[in-house]
C-alpha positions as CSV (number, residue, x, y, z in Angstrom):
1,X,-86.4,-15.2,93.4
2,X,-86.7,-12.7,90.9
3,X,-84.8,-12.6,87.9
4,X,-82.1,-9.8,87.2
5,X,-81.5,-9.9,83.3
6,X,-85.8,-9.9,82.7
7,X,-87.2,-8.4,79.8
8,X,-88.5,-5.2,81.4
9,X,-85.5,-4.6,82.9
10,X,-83.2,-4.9,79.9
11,X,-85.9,-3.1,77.7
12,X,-85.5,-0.5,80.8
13,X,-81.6,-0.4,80.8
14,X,-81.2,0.1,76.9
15,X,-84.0,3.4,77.1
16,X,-82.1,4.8,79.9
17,X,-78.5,4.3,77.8
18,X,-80.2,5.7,74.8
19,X,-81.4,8.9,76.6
20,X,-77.8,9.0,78.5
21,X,-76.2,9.4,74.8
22,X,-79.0,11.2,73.7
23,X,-78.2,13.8,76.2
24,X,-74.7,13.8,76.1
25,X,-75.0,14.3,72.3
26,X,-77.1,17.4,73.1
27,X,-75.5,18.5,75.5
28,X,-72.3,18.7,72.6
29,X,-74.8,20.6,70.2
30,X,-75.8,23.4,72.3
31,X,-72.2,23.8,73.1
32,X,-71.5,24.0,70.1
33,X,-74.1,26.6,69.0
34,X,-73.1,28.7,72.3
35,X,-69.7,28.9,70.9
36,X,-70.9,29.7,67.1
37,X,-73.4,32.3,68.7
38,X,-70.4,34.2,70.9
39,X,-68.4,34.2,68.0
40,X,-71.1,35.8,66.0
41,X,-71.6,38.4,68.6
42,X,-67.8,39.2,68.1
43,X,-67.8,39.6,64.2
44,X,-71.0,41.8,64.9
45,X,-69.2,44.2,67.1
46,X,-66.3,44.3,64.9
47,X,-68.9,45.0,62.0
48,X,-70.5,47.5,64.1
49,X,-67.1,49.2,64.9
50,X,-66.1,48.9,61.1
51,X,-69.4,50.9,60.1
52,X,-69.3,53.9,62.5
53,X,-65.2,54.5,61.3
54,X,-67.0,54.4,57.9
55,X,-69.5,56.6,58.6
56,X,-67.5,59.1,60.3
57,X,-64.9,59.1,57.6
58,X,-68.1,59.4,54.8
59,X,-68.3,62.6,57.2
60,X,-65.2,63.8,57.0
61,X,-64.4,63.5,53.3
62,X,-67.4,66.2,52.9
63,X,-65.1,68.8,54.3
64,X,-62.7,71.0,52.1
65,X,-59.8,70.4,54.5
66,X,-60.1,66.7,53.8
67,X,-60.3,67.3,50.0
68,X,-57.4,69.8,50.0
69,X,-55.6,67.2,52.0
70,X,-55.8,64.3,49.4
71,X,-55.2,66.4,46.8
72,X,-52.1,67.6,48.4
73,X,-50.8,63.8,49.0
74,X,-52.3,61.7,46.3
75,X,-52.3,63.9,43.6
76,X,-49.5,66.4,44.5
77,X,-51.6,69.9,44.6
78,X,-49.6,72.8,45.6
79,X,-50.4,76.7,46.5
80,X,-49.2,78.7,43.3
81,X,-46.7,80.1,46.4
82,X,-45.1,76.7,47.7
83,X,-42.1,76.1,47.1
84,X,-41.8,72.3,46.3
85,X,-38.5,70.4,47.2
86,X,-37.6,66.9,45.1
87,X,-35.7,64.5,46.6
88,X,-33.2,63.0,44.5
C-alpha cells in the first residue's frame, strides 16, 4: 500500500500552494496596475481637454475684441462718450 503523506507528494503539494498564492498575488498586481492605468487614461483626457481650452483661449486673447474687453472689465476703460454710472 502506498503511502499518502510521501516525500514527493508533500514536496508536490507545497509547489502547487506556492504557485496558487503566487498567482493569486498576481492576479492582485495586474489589477492593480489596470486600475492605475484607467485612471491615468482619465487625468490624460482631462489634460488634453485642459490644453485645447488653453490653446483656443491663447487664440482668442490675440484679437482686439478680447483686449478691449478686459480692458473694459479689469481695468475700467471707457469710450471718451460713455456715460459711466457708480453705484453707491
Amino acid at each position: 500500500m502506498k503511502r499518502i503523506f510521501s516525500f514527493q507528494n508533500i514536496i508536490f503539494a507545497a509547489i502547487a500552494v506556492y504557485l496558487v498564492f503566487m498567482l493569486i498575488s498576481q492576479q492582485k498586481t495586474l489589477d492593480d496596475n489596470i486600475d492605475r492605468g484607467e485612471n491615468i487614461k482619465s487625468e490624460l483626457a482631462i489634460a488634453e481637454q485642459q490644453l485645447e481650452e488653453i490653446e483656443e483661449e491663447e487664440n482668442v486673447a490675440d484679437t482686439d475684441e478680447y483686449i478691449e474687453q478686459r480692458a473694459r472689465e479689469e481695468l475700467g476703460y471707457v469710450y471718451d462718450d460713455e456715460i459711466v454710472y457708480i453705484k453707491k
